[in-house]
MIBABA-225362 format. One line per field, with one value per atom (N, C-alpha, C, CB): atom name; residue in one letter; x, y, z. Coordinates in Angstrom, 3 decimals. Atoms other than C-alpha are relative to their C-alpha. Glycine has a CB too. Layout:
N
name: CA / ...
resn: a / ...
u: X / ...
v: Y / ...
w: Z / ...
This chain:
99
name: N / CA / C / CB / N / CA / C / CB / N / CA / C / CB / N / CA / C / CB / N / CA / C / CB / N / CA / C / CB / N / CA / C / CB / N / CA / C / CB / N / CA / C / CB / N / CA / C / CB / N / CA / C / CB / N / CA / C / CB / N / CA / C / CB / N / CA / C / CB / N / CA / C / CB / N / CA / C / CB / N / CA / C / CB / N / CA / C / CB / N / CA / C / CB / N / CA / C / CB / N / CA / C / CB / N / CA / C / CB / N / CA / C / CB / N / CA / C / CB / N / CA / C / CB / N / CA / C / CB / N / CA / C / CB / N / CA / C / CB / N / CA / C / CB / N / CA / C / CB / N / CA / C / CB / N / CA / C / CB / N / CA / C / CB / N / CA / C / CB / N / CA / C / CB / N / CA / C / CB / N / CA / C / CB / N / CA / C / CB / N / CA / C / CB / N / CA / C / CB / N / CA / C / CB / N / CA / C / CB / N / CA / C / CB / N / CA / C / CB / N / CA / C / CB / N / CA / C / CB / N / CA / C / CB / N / CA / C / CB / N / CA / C / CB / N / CA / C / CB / N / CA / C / CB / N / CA / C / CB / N / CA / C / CB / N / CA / C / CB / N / CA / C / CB / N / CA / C / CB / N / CA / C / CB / N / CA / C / CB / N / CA / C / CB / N / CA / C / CB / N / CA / C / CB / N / CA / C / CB / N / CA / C / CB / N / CA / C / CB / N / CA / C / CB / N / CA / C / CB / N / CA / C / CB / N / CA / C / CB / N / CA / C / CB / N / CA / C / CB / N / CA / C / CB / N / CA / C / CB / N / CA / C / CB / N / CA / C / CB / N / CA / C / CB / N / CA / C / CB / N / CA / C / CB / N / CA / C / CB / N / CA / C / CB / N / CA / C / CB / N / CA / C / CB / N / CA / C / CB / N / CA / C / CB / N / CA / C / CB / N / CA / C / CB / N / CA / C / CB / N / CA / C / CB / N / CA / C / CB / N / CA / C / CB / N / CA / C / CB / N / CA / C / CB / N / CA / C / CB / N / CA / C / CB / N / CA / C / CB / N / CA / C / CB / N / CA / C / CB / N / CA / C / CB / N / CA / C / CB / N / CA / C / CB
resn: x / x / x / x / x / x / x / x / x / x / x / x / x / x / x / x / x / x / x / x / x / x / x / x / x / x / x / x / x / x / x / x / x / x / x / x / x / x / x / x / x / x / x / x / x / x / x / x / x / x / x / x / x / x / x / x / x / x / x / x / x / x / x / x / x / x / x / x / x / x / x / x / x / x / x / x / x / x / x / x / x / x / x / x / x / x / x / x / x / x / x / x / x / x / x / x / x / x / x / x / x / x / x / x / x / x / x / x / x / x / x / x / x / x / x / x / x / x / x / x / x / x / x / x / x / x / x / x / x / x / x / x / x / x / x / x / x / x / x / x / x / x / x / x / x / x / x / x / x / x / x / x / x / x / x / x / x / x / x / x / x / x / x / x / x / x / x / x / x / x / x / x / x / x / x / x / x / x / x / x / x / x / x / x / x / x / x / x / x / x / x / x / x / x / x / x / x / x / x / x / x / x / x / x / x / x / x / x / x / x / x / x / x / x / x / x / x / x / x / x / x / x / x / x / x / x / x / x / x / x / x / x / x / x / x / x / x / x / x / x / x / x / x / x / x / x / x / x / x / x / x / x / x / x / x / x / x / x / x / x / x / x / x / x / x / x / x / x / x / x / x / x / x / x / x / x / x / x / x / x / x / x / x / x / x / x / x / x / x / x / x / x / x / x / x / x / x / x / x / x / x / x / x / x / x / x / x / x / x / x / x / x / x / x / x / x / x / x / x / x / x / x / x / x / x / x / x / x / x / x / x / x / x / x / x / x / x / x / x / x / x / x / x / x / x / x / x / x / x / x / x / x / x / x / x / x / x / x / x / x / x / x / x / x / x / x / x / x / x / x / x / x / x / x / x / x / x / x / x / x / x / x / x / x / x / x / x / x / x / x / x / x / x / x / x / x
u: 0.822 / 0.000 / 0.867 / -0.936 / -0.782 / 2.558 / 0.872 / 0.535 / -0.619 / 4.331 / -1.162 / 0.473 / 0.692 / 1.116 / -0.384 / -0.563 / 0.247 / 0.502 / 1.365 / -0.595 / -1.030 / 4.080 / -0.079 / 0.911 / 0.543 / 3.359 / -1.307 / 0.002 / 0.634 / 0.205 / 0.663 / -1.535 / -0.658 / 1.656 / 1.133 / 0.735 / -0.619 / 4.427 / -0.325 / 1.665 / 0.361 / 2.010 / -0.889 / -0.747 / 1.059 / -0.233 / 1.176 / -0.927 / -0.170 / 2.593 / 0.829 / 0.205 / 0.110 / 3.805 / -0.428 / -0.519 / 0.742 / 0.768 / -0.069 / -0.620 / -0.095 / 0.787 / 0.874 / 0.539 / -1.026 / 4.166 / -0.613 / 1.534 / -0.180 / 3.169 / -0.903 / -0.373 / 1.236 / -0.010 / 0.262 / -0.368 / -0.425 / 1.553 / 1.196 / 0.705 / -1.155 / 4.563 / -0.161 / 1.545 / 0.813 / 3.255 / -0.419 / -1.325 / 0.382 / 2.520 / -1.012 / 1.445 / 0.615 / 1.070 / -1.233 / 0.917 / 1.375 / -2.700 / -0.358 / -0.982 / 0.695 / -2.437 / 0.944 / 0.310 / -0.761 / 0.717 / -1.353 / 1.590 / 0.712 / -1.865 / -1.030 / -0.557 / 0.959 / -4.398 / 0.582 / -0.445 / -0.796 / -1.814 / 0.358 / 1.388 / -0.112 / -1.016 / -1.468 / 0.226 / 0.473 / -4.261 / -0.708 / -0.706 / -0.407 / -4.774 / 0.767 / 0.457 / -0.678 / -2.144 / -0.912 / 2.098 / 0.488 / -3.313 / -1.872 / 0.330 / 1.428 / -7.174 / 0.477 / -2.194 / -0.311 / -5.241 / 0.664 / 0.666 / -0.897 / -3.350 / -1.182 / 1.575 / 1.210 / -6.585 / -0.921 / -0.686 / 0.610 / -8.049 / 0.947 / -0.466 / -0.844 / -4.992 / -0.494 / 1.493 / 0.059 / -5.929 / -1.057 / -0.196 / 1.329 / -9.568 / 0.273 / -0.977 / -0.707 / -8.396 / 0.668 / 0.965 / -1.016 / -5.570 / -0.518 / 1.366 / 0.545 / -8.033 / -1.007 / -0.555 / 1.056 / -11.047 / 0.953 / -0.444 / -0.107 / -8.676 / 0.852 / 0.752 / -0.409 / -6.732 / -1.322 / 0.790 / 0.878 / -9.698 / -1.284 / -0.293 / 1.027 / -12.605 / 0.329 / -0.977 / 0.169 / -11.620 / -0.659 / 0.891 / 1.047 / -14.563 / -0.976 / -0.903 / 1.191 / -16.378 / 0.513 / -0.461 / -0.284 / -16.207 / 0.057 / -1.519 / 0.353 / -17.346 / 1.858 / -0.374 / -1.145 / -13.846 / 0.096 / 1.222 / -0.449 / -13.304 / -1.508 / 0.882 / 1.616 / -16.607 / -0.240 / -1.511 / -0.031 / -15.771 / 1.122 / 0.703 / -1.338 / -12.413 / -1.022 / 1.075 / 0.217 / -14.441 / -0.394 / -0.694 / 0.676 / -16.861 / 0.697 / -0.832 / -0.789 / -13.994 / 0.793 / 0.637 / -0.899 / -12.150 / -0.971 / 0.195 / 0.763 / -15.515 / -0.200 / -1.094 / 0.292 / -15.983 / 1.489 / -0.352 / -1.046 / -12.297 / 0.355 / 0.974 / -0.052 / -12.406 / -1.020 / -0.938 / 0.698 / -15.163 / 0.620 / -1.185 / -0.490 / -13.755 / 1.515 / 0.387 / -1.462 / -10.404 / -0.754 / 0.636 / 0.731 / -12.695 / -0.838 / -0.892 / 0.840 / -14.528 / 1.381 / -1.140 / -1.229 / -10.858 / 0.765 / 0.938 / -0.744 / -9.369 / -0.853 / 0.322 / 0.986 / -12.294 / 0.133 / -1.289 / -0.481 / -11.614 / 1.012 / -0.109 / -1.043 / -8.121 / 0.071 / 0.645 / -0.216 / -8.663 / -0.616 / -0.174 / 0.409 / -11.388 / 0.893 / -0.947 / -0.699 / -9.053 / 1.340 / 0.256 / -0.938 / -5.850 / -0.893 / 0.672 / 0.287 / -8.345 / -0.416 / -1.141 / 0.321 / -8.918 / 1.448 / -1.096 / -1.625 / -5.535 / 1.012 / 0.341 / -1.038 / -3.105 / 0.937 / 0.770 / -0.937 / -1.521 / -0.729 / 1.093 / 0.783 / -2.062 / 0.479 / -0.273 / -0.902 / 0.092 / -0.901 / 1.534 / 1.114 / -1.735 / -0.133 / -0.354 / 0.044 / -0.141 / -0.605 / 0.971 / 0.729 / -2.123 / -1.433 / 0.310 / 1.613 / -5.620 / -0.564 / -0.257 / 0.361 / -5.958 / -0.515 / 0.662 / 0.247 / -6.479 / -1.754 / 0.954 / 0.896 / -9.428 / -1.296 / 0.403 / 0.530 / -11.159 / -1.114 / 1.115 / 0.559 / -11.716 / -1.176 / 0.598
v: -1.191 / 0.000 / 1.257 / -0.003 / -0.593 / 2.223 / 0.593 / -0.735 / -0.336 / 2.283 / 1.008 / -1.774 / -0.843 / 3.502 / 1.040 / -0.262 / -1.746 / 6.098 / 0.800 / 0.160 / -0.545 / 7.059 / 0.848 / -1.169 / -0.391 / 7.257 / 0.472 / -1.133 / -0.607 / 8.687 / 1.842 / -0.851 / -1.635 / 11.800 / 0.537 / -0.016 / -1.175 / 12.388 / 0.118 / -0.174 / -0.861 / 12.743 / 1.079 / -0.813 / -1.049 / 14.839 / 1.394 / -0.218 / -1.242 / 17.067 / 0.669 / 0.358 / -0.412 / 17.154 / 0.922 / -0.623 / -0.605 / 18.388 / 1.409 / -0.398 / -1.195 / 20.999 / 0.943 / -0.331 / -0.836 / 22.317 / 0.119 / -0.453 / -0.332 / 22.056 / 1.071 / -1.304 / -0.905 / 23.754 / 1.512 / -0.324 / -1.732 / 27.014 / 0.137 / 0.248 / -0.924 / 27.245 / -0.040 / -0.491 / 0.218 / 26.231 / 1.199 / -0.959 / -1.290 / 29.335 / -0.799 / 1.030 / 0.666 / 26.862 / -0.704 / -0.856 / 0.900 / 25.867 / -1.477 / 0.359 / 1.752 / 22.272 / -0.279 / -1.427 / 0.595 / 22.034 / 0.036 / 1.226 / 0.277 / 22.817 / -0.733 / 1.278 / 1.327 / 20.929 / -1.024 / -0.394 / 1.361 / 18.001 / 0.100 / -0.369 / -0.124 / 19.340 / -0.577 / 1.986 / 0.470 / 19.047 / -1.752 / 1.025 / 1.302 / 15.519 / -0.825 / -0.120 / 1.084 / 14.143 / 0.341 / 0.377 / -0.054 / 15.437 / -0.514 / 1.707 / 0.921 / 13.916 / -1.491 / 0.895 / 1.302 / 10.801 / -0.668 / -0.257 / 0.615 / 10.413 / 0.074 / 1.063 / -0.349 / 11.031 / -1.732 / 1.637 / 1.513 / 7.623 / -0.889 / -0.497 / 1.118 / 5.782 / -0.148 / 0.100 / 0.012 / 6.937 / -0.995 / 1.301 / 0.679 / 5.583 / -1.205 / 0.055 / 1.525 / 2.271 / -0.462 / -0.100 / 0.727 / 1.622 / -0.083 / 0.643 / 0.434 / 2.616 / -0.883 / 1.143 / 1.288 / 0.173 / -1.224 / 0.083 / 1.732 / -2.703 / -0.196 / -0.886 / 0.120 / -2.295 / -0.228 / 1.733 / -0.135 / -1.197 / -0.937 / 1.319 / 0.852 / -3.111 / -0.851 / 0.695 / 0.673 / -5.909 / -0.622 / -0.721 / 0.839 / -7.622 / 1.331 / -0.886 / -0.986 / -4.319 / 0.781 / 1.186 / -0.380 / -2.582 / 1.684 / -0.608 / -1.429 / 1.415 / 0.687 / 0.311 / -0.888 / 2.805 / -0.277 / -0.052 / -0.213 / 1.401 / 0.405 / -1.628 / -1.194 / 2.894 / 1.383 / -0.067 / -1.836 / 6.067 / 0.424 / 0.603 / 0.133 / 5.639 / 0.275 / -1.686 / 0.135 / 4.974 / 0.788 / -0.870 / -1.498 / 7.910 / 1.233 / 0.276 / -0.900 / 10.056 / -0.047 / 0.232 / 0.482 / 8.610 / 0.595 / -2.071 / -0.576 / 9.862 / 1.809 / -0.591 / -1.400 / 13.124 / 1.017 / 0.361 / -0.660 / 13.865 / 0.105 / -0.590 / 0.439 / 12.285 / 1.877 / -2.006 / -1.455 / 15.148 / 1.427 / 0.182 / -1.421 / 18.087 / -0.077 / 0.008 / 0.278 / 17.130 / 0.666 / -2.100 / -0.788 / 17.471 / 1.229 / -0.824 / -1.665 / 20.879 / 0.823 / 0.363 / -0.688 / 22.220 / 0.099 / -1.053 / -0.151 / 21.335 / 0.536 / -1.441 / -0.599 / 22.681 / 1.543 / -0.398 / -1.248 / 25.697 / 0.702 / 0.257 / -0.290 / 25.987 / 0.268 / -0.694 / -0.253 / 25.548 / 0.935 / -0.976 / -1.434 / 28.563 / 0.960 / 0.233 / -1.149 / 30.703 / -0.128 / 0.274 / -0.095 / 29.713 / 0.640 / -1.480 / -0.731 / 30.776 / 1.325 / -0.686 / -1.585 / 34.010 / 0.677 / 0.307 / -1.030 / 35.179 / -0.996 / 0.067 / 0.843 / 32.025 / 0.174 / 0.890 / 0.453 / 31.759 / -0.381 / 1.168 / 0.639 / 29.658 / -0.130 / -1.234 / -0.247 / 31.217 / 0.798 / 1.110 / -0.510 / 32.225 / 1.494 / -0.948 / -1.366 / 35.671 / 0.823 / 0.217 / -0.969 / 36.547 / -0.252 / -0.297 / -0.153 / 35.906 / 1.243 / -0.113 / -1.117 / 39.270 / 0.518 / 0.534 / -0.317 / 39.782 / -0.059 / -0.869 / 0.934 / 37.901 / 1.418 / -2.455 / -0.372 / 40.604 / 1.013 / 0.638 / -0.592 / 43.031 / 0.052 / 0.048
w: 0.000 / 0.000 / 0.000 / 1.204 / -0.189 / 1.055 / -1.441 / 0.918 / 1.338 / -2.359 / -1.423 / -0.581 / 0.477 / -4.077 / 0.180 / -0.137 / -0.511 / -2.023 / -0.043 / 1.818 / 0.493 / -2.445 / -1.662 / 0.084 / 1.449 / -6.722 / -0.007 / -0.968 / 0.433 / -6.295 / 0.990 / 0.133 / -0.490 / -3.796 / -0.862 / 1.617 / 0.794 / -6.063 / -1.742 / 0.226 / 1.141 / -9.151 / 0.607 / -1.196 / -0.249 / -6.890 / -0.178 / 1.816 / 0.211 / -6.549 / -0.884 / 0.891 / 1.641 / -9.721 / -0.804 / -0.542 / 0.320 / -10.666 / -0.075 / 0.444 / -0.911 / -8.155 / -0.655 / 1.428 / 0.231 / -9.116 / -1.306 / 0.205 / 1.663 / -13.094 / -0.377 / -1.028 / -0.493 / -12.054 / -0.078 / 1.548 / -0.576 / -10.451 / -1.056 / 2.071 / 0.548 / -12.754 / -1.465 / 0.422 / 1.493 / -16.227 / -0.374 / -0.025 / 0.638 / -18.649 / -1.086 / -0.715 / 0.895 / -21.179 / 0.599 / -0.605 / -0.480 / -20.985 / 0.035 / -0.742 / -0.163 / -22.165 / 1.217 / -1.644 / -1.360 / -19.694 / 1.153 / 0.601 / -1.575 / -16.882 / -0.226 / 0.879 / 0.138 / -18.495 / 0.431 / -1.334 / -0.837 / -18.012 / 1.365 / -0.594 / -1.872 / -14.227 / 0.011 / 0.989 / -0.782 / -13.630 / -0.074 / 0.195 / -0.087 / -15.056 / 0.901 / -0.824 / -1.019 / -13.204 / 1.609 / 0.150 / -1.333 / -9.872 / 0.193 / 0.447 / -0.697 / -10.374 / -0.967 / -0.579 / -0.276 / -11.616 / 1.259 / -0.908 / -1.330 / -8.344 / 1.026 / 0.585 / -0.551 / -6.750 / -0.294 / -0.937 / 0.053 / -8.360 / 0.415 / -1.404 / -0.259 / -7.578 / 1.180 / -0.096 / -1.267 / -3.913 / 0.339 / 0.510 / -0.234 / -4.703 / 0.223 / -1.029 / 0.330 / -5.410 / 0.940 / -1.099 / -0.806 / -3.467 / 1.296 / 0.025 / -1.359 / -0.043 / -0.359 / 0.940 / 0.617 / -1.731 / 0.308 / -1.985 / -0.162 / -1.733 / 1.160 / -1.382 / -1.809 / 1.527 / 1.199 / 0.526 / -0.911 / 3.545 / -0.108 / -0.005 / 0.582 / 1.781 / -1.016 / -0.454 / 1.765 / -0.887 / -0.027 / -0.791 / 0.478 / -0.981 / -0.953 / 1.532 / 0.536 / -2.077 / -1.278 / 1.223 / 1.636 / -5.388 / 0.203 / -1.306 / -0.283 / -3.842 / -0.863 / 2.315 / 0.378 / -4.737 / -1.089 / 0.608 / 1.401 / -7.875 / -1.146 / -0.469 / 1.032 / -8.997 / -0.156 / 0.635 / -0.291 / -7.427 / -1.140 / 1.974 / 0.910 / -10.026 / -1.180 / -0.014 / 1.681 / -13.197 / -0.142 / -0.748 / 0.171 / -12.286 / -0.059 / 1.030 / 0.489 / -11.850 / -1.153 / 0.782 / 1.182 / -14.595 / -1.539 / 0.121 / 0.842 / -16.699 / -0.355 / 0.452 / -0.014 / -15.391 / -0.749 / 1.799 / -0.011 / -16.070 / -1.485 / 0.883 / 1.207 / -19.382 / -0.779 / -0.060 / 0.454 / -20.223 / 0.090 / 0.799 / -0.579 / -18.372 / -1.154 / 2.229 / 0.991 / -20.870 / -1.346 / -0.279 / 1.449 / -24.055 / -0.232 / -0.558 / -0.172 / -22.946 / -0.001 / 1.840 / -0.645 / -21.745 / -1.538 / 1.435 / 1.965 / -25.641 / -0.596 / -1.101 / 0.757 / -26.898 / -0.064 / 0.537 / -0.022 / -25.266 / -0.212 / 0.666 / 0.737 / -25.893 / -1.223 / 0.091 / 1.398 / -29.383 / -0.900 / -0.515 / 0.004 / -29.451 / 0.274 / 0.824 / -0.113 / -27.879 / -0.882 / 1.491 / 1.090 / -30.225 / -1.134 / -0.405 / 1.432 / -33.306 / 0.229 / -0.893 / -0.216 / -31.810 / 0.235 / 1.460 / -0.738 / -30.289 / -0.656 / 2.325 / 0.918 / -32.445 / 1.590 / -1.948 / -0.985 / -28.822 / 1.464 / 0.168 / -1.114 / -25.878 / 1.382 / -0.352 / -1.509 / -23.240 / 1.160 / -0.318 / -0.484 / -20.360 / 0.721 / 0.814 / 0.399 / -20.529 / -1.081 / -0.102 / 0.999 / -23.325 / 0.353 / -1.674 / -0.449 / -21.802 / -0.345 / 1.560 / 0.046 / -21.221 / -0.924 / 0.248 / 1.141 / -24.933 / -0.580 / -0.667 / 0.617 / -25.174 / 1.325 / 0.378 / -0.976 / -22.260 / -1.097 / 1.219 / 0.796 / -25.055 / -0.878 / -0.367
């Protein structure tokens, strides 16, 4: 158990760091990927320590594994609106888009 929760804390903070220092939108799109994938590892890995006869965590996994799946294809969607308006996807040029 111990070892998973090891690999999922250092993609949570991974994340974290790619999160806050990342200028690029898909980079933080990928921060925040990793950090609600280390989040299902958590699901999982307490489901079969704490309960393995029961399934609750790895259901709570697939449902997050759905929602995240979506929130990914709204997030490129939007990226790729704002590249055809401003042709850049740094998140110093937001500002552009205020106008």
């Amino acid at each position: 158990m111990e070892l998973y929760l090891i690999v999922s804390t250092i993609m949570m903070f991974v994340g974290i760091y790619g999160f806050f220092t990342r200028r690029n939108l898909l980079a933080i799109l990928i921060s925040v990927e990793l950090i609600l994938n280390s989040v299902d590892i958590n699901f999982a890995v307490f489901n079969r320590f704490l309960f393995p006869g029961q399934l609750e965590g790895f259901f709570f996994t697939l449902f997050a594994i759905g929602i995240s799946a979506a929130e990914t294809a709204v997030a490129i969607a939007i990226i790729i609106n704002i590249y055809r308006n401003i042709r850049n996807i740094q998140v110093k040029n937001m500002n552009e888009l205020k106008g």
